[in-house]
C-alpha positions, 0 to 999 in steps of 0.5 A: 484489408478488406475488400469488396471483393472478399467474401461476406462471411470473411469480411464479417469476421474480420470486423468482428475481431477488429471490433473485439480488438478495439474493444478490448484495448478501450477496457485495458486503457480504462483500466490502466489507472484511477483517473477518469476523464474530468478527475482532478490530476491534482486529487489524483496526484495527491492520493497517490504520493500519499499513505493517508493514517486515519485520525477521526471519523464521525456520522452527520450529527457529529458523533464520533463512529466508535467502531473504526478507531481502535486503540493501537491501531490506525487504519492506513490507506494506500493508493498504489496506482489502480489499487486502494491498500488499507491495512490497521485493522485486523486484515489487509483490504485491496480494491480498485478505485477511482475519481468520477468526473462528477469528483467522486472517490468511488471504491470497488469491492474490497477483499481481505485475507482470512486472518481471525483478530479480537472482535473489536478489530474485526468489526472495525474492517467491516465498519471502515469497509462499509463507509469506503463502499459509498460514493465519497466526497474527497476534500484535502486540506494543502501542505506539506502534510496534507489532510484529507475530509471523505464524506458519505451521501449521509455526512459520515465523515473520516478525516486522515493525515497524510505523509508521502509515500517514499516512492514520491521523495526517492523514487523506484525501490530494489526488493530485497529478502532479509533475514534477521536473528532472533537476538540484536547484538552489541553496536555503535552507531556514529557516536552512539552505542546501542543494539542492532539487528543482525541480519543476512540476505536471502535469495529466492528463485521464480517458485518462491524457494530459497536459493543455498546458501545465504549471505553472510551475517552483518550488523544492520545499523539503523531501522527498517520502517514497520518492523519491531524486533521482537527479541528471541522471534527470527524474521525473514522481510521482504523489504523495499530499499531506497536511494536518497539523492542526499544523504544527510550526516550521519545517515545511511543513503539507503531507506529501508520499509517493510513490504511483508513477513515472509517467515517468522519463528520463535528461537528457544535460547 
């Protein structure tokens, strides 16, 4: 407490760090999450339990912006709490994001790994880079899959498609590290026979070492959303595993999605 009798230098400093603490608390709230007062909850909501995949974009005169659309590659755009993910193109890009009161998309200054990629796709990070940088007009269109209209202070315009992330249909996911052979073996699923991955879980400690020895090997039935096997090339994933709270026939009640390539080497036969 401070009081009249403490000293002046000693009451100063007191205030000052009771200011510094306020201060500080203030900047952590601010930076707790997107939304700022007068945002819209709902557009908030919405970018968040969404994954948004690009599907045209276009400059005020309506002319397709050829340089964001490369075939084979959809921008995807991630709103995860604070942070904007966009992958798709050559590098993955993150930066924080927000919706002013005035219901503006503002994004921060995005980074990106180093990876080098075909020209056209790294021009299309610049490209979509470039367009994020500025205030954005949101726009959704409702439903079950929402559509999403961002457009410039020129009237460039990108138009995604949205489906929600599995967050939003099954909640919390459990990380797991799975590592999956070189070559898909032989197997039956329900009524169906087919190729499999097979796969072991791996451990690692807070240094990011494996922990000896691994699971044992078993047959994967079903998919990992993300992952293409490509024969011959052994995988370690770092996966994210979800629960359905209703499993339908002939379903696994776990959901696996790719969060990232840990390992990956190609086995000689």
């Amino acid at each position: 407490m401070i009081g009249p009798f403490m000293p002046p230098f000693l009451r100063g400093l007191l205030f000052a760090a009771a200011c510094t603490t306020l201060l500080q608390a203030q900047a952590q709230t601010a930076a707790s999450g997107p939304a700022r007062r007068g945002a819209d909850p709902v557009l908030v909501r919405t970018l968040q339990e969404h994954r948004w995949t690009l599907q045209s974009a276009s400059d005020g005169t309506g002319k397709a912006i050829d340089a964001v659309k490369v075939p084979g590659h959809d921008f995807v755009l991630r709103f995860d709490g604070a942070r904007l993910n966009v992958q798709g193109g050559c590098n993955t890009m993150n930066g924080s994001w927000r919706v002013s009161p005035q219901q503006q998309l503002l994004v921060g200054r995005m980074a990106a790994t180093m990876k080098a990629c075909e020209t056209a796709l790294m021009q299309a990070d610049s490209a979509l880079a470039a367009l994020l940088a500025q205030p954005l007009a949101p726009q959704l269109t409702p439903g079950d899959k929402p559509g999403l209209r961002l457009t410039t202070p020129a009237n460039d315009t990108l138009l995604f498609a949205g489906t929600p992330t599995p967050e939003s249909l099954y909640g919390a996911a459990t990380r797991q590290f799975l590592e999956v052979a070189p070559q898909t073996v032989e197997c039956v699923s329900g009524v169906m026979r087919g190729q499999c991955l097979r796969v072991r879980e791996r451990r690692f400690d807070a240094q990011g070492l494996r922990i000896e020895p691994p699971g044992e090997w078993r047959i994967f039935h079903g998919s990992i959303e993300g992952y293409t096997h490509k024969p011959g090339v052994r995988n370690v994933l770092r996966i994210n595993r979800y629960q359905r709270q209703q499993v339908p026939a002939d379903a696994s009640r776990y959901v696996y999605v790719l969060d990232m390539v840990v390992e990956s080497e190609t086995v000689p036969k």
